[in-house]
C-alpha positions as CSV (number, residue, x, y, z in Angstrom):
1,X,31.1,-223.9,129.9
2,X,28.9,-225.0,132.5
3,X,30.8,-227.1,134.7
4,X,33.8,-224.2,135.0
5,X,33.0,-221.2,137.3
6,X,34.8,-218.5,135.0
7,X,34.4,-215.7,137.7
8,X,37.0,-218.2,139.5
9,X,38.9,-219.0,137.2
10,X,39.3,-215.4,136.3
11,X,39.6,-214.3,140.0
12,X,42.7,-216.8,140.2
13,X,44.4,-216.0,136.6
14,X,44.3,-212.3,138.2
15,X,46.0,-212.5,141.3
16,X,48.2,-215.1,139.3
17,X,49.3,-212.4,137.1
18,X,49.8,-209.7,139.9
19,X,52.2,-212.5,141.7
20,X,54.7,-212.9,138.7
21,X,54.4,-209.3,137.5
22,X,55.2,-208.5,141.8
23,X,58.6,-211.3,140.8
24,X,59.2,-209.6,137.6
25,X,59.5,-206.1,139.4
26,X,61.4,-208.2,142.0
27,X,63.9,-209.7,140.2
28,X,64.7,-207.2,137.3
29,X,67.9,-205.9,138.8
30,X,69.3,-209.6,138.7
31,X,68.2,-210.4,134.9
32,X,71.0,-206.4,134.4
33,X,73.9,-207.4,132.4
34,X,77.1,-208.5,134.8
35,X,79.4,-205.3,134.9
36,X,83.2,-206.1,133.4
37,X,85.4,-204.8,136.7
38,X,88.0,-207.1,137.6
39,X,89.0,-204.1,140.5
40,X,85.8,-205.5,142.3
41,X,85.6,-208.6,141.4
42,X,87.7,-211.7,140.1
43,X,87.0,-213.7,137.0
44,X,85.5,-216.7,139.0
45,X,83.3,-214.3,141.0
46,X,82.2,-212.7,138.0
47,X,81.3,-215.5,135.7
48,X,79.2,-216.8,139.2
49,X,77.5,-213.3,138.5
50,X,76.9,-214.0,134.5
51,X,75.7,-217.9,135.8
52,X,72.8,-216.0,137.9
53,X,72.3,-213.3,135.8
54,X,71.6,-216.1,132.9
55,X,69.3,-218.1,135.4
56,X,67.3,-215.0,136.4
57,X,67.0,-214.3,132.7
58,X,65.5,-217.8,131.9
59,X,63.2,-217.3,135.0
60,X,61.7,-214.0,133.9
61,X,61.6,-215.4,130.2
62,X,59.3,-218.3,131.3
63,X,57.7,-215.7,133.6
64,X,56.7,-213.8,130.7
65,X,55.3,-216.6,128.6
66,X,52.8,-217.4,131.9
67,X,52.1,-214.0,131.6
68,X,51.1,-214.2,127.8
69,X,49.0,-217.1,128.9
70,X,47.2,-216.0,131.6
71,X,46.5,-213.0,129.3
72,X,45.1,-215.5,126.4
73,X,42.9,-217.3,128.9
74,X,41.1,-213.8,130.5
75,X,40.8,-212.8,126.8
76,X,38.8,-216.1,126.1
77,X,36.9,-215.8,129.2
78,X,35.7,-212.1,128.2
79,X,35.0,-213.1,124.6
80,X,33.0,-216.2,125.5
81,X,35.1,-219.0,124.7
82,X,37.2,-220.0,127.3
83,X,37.1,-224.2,127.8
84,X,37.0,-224.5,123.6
85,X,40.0,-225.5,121.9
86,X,41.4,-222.7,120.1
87,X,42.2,-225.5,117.0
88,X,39.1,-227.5,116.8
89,X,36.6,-225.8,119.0
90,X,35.6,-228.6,120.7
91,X,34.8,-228.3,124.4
92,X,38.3,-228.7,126.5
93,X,37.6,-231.2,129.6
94,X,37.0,-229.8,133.2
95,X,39.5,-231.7,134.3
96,X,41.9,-230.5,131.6
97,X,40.8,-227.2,132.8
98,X,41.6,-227.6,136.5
99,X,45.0,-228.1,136.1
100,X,45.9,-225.3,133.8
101,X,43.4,-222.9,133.2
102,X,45.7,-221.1,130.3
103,X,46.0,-224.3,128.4
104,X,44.2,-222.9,124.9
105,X,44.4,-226.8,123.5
106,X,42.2,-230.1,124.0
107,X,43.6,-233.2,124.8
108,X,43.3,-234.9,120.9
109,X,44.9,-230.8,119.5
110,X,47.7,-230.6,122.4
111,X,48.9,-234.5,121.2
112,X,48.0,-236.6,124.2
C-alpha cells in the first residue's frame, strides 16, 4: 500500500502492544479469584470484590483480543499484505486504515 507508511503503522501497533501488555502485568492481581473469608470481610464487601474482580476480568479479556489484533496486523505488515482485505483481497481504504490499523476487513466484507 502506497498511501500507508507501514514503518508507522508498525512503530505504533508496537508500542500499542507494550502499553496493554504493561496494563495486563498491571492489573493481573485484580482479575485473582475473590478469597471466601467472612473473618475479613462481610458478604457486601466481598461480592464488591467479585463485582471488580469480574470487571477487571472483562478488561483484560478485551485486552487480549487487541492484543491478538495488533499481532494479526504486524503479521500482515511482515508478509506483505497489510491494507488487503483478508476476505476479498481488495485494497482496505486509507482512511479505513487510519482509524484502526488491526481492522483485517474492507468496508463491503466488514458489512458497512
Amino acid at each position: 500500500m502506497s498511501d500507508v507508511d507501514t514503518d508507522r503503522v508498525r512503530a505504533d501497533l508496537t508500542a500499542k502492544r507494550a502499553e496493554i501488555c504493561a496494563l495486563l502485568e498491571e492489573t493481573q492481581e485484580d482479575a485473582a479469584p475473590v478469597a471466601l473469608d467472612q473473618t475479613q470481610q462481610g458478604r457486601l464487601s466481598r461480592m464488591d470484590a467479585m463485582q471488580r474482580q469480574e470487571m477487571a476480568q472483562a478488561a483484560r479479556r478485551r485486552r487480549k483480543l487487541e492484543l491478538e489484533r495488533i499481532d494479526a496486523a504486524i503479521a500482515r505488515i511482515d508478509a506483505g499484505t497489510f491494507g488487503e482485505c483478508v476476505r476479498c483481497g481488495e485494497e482496505i481504504s486509507p482512511a479505513r486504515l487510519g482509524l484502526d490499523p488491526t481492522t483485517p476487513l474492507c468496508r463491503d466484507c466488514a458489512g458497512g
